[in-house]
N, C-alpha and C positions, 0 to 999 in steps of 0.2 A: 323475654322478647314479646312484643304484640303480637297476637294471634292473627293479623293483619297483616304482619310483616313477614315474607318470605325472610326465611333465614340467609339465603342468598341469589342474588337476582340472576346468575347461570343457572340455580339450581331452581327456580320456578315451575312447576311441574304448569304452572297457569299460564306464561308468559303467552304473550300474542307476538309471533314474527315474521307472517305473512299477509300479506295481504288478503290472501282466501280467510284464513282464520279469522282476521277484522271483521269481516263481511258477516259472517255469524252470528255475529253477537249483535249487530245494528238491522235497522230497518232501512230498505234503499229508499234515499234522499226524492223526496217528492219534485214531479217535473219543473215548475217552478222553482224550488231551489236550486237545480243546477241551468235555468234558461235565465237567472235574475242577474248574472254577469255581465255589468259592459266592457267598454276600452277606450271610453274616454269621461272627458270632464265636463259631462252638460249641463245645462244650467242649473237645473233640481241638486244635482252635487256640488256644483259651486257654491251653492247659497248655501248647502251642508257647512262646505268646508269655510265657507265664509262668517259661520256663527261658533267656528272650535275655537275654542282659545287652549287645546289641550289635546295631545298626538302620542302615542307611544311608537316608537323608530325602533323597529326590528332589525335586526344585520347579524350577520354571521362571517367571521374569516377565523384566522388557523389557531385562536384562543377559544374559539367555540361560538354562542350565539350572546347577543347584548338585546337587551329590550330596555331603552332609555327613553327617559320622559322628556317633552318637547311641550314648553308652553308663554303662552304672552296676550296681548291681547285680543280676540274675535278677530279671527282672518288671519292672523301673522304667517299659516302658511299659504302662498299664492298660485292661483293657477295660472299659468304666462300664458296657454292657449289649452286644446282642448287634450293636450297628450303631455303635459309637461308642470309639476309643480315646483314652486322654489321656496326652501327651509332656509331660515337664515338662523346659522348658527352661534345663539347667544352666548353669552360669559358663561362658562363654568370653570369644571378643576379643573381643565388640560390635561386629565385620563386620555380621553379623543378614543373611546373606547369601539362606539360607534361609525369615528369619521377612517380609523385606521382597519376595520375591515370591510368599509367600502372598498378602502385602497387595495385591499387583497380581493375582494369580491364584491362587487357593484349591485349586486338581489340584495334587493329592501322591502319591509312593508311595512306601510303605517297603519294605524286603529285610530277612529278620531271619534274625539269624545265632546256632548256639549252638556250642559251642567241641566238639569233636569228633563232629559232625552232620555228615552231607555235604550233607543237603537246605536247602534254604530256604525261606523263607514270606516272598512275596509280599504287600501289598496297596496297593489302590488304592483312593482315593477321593478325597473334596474337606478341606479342612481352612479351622476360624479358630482365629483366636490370642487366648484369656480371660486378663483380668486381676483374675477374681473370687479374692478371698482365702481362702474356705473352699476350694475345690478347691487352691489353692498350697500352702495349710495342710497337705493331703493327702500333698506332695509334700516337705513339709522333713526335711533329711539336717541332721545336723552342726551343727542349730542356722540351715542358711541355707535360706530358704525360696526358689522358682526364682522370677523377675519375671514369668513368664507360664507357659502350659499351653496345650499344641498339642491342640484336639480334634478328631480324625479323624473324620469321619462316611466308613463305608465301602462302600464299592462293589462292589467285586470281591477276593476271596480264594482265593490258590491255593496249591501245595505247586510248587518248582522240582527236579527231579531231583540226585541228586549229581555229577554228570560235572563240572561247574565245580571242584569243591573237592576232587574226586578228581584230576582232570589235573595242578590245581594243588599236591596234597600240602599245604594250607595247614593240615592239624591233624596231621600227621604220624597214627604209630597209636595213638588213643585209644579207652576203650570207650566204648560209648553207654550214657549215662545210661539209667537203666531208666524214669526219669520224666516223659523225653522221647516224646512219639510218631512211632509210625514212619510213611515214607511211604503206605505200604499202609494202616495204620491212619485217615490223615488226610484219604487219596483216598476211601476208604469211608465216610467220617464227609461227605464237601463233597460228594459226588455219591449220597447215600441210596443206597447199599449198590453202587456199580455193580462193584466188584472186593471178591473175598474178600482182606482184609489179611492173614494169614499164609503164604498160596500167594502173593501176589504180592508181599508181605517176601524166601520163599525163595528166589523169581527172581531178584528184582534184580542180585544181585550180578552174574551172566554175563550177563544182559541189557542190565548200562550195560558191563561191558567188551567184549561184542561190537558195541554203540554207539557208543563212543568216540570213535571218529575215522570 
């Protein structure tokens, strides 16, 4: 067995299962990290979400948790106003692995990814699932209209730092769209001005590689 691998996870003499215990072992989250949350969809996040063409849909009901991929072209998910998003749910297998524990439990959160961005955008909140035809309508590609539309009512919205997709190298070097916004830009816009975004644009860079690890 891996010297790595507890022989069995009750018998963990290391296991972390309190929250005090967690606390131990990290550093508490600098003020800015936890004031950078908004609770809606203002323009700087618009435009985010307006350049994803690619979302991963978190859900949980009584089979456990699903993290399924969501994706089409730049924009396909929409915001209908400043508290409300709509997923339209394209062709796959008909698992509905996703849509069926909404049905048990409506907590959702998407990760939204743009293709040589290292940041990410967050959000949380509850979700149902319309089978109203004008809004599908909304939604038709190719002649095929989607059989439903996820609408997001949202909760919480954040910006996730680049270190994940820098570690990972997962866009190799690409430039960044100019129509994309930056994190500085976005943290400024969800916390009513608390960081100047071009001084903390020019940081970044040495700030997440002295972070890293």
């Amino acid at each position: 067995m891996d010297a790595l691998t507890p022989s069995s996870p009750l018998g963990d003499p290391f296991a972390i299962t309190t929250l005090e215990q967690l606390a131990q072992h990290y550093d508490a989250p600098r003020e800015l990290v936890l004031k950078k949350v908004t609770h809606r969809l203002e323009e700087r996040t618009r435009a985010f979400i307006a350049a994803s063409p690619f979302a991963i849909l978190a859900t949980c009901g009584s089979n456990g948790p699903h993290a399924t991929p969501r994706g089409d072209a730049p924009g396909f998910i929409l915001p209908l106003d400043e508290g409300t998003l709509a997923l339209p749910d394209r062709r796959g297998n008909n698992r509905l692995d996703g849509l069926r524990d909404i049905v048990e439990n409506p907590e959702v959160a998407l990760l939204f990814f743009v293709p040589g961005i290292g940041e990410t955008l967050r959000v949380n909140g509850t979700a149902r699932i319309t089978a109203d035809l004008a809004l599908r309508e909304r939604f038709t590609e190719q002649g095929k209209t989607p059989a439903t539309v996820l609408l997001i009512s949202v909760r919480e919205v954040y910006m996730q730092c680049a270190k994940a997709l820098m570690r990972s190298r997962l866009w190799g070097e690409r430039k960044r769209p100019e129509a994309v916004p930056t994190m500085g830009q976005l943290i400024a816009a969800h916390t009513g001005g608390l960081v100047e975004p071009e001084s903390y644009d020019r940081d970044a860079p040495q700030r997440l590689r002295d972070t890293m690890y």
